[in-house]
N, C-alpha and C positions, 0 to 999 in steps of 0.2 A: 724022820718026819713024824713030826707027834698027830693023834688022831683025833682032833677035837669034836667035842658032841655039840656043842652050844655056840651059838653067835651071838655077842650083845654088842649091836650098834648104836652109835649114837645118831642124833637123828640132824642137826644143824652144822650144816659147812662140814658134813659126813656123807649124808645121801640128797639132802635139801639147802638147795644155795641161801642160804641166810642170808647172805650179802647183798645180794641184791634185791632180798625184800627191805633189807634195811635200810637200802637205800631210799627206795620209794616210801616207807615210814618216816624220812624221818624230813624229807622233801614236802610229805605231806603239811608234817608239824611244824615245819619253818616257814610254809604258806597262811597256814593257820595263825603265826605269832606275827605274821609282814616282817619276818626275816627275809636276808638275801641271802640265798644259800651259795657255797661256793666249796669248791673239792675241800680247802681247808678246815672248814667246818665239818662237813665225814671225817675228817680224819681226827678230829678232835673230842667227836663226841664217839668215835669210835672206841677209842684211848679211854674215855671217860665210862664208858661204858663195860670195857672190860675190864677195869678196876672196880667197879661194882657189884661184876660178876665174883671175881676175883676174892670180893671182902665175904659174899653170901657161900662160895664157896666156903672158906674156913669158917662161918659161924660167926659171922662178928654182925652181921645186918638181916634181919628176918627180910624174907621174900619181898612185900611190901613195902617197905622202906628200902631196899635196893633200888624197884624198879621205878620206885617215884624221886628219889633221891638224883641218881642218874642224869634226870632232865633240868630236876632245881639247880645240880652245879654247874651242867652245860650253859643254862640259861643266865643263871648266875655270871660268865662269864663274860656273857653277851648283854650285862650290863639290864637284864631282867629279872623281876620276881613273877614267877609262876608257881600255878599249883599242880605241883608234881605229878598227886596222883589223875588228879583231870588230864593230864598232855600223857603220861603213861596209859590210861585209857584207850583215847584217841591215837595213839602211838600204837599199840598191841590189835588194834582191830584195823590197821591197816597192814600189820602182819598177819596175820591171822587170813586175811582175804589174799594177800598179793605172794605169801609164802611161800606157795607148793611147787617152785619149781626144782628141778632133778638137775644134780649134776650130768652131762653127758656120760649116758655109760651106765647107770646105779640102776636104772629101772632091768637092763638085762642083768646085770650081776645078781640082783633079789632075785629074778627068778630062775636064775639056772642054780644058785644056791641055796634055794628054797624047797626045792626035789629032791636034796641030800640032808639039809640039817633043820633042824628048826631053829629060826630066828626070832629074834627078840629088840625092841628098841628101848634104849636107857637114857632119858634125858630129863635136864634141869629144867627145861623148859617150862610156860604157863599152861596149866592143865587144859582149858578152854583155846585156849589160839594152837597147841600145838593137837591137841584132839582135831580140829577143822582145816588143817594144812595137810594131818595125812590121810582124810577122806577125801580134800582135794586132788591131791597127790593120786588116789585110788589104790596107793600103795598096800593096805592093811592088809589084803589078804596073803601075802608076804609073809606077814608078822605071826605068830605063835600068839605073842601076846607085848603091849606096850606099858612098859613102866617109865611115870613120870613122878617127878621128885613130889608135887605137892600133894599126891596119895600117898606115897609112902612115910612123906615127914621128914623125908632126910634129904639133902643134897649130895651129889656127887661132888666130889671125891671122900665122901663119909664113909667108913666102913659098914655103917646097916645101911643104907642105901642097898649096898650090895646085899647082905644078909639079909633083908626082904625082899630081893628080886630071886636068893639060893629056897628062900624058904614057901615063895609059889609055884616052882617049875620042879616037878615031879620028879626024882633022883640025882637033881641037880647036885655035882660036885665041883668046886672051884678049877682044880687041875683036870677038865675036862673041857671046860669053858675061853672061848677068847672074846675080848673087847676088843671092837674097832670104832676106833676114834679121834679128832681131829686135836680135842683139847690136851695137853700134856698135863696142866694143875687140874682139870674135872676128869678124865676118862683115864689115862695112863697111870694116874698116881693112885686114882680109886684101885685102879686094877694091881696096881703093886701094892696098895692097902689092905686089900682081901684074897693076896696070891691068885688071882687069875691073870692068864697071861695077856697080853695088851698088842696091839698092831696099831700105831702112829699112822695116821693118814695125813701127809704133808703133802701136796699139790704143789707148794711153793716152795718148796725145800728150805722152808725158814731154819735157823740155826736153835739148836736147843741149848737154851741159857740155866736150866740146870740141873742135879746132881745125879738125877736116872732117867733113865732111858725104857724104852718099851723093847719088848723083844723083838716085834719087827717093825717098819716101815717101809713105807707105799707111796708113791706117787700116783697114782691111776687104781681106783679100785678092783678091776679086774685082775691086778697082781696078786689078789686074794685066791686064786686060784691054783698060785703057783705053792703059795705056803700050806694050802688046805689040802695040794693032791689031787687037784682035777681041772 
């Protein structure tokens, strides 16, 4: 059993249900346009939405033009012209407000894992919504310290992403460190980019579609306990 010093979590649909802020975001926004919202529309602009993510991961869309892009195609679809970044606006500050809820289970695993390691959060997220989700949350004192993509300048799965998260925590070495996280193209693949080891958080036991793998996986966070030794 290897003895890890460092934890880097990620923070969406890891320890904070994302989903169902997004839900109620996007409820909001299809009130706002006198859409009629219906299951198949989440699911569409979910798809649409993680392709988005997907393009800003690999560097092909700066942050801004993602997130306002995203709604122009959804909307697009729905046989509308909107402006992107106005609905991404009003989209983000109802995540931002309605965010902070906790997977069952994550608020004690932070803190019986917090008296043995120091913790850390790693995410792509917006620096302003996701700053206000984990004060809501009251989660921060957990953290060590929170790195988010649009201070550092890089996205996850980038390799300085990571190399400016090794290069503020004080003897930080890679083969010391694990990441836990939900996304396998932003957290697992970062973590096999910059050799720190990676722990797959899959709830849903989705099928992995491709070529690596993380060293471990989880259904239930507290499985994190079995891999860490306590």
């Amino acid at each position: 059993m290897k003895n890890y010093k460092y934890l880097l979590f990620d923070l969406d649909d890891t320890i904070l249900d994302f989903g169902a802020a997004e839900n109620r975001a996007l409820e909001f926004v299809l009130e706002s346009q006198r859409v009629d919202n219906s299951p198949g529309l989440y699911d569409r602009y979910k798809a649409i939405n993680q392709a988005h993510w997907e393009m800003l991961e690999r560097n092909e869309l700066t942050k801004d033009r993602a997130l306002a892009k995203r709604h122009e195609v959804f909307f697009g679809e729905l046989g509308r012209s909107v402006d992107g970044a106005f609905i991404n606006e009003m989209y983000m500050t109802q995540i931002a407000e309605h965010g902070h809820r906790m997977f069952d289970g994550a608020l004690d695993v932070l803190r019986i894992l917090s008296e043995a390691f120091p913790l850390y959060i790693i995410t792509n997220g917006v620096k302003a919504t996701q700053e206000k989700r984990l004060a809501n949350a009251g989660i921060n004192p957990y953290f060590q310290d929170v790195f988010i993509s649009e201070d550092t300048g890089f996205q996850k799965p980038m390799k300085e992403f990571f190399e400016h998260v090794a290069a503020c925590i004080d003897g930080f070495t890679p083969g010391d460190a694990l990441i836990i996280g939900d996304s396998l193209t932003s957290d697992i693949l970062g973590g096999i980019n910059s050799g720190i080891d990676t722990c797959w958080y899959n709830p849903d036991a989705k099928e992995n579609p491709f070529g690596f793998k993380a060293d471990f996986e989880i259904r239930q966070l507290n499985e994190l306990f079995r891999i860490l030794g306590r």
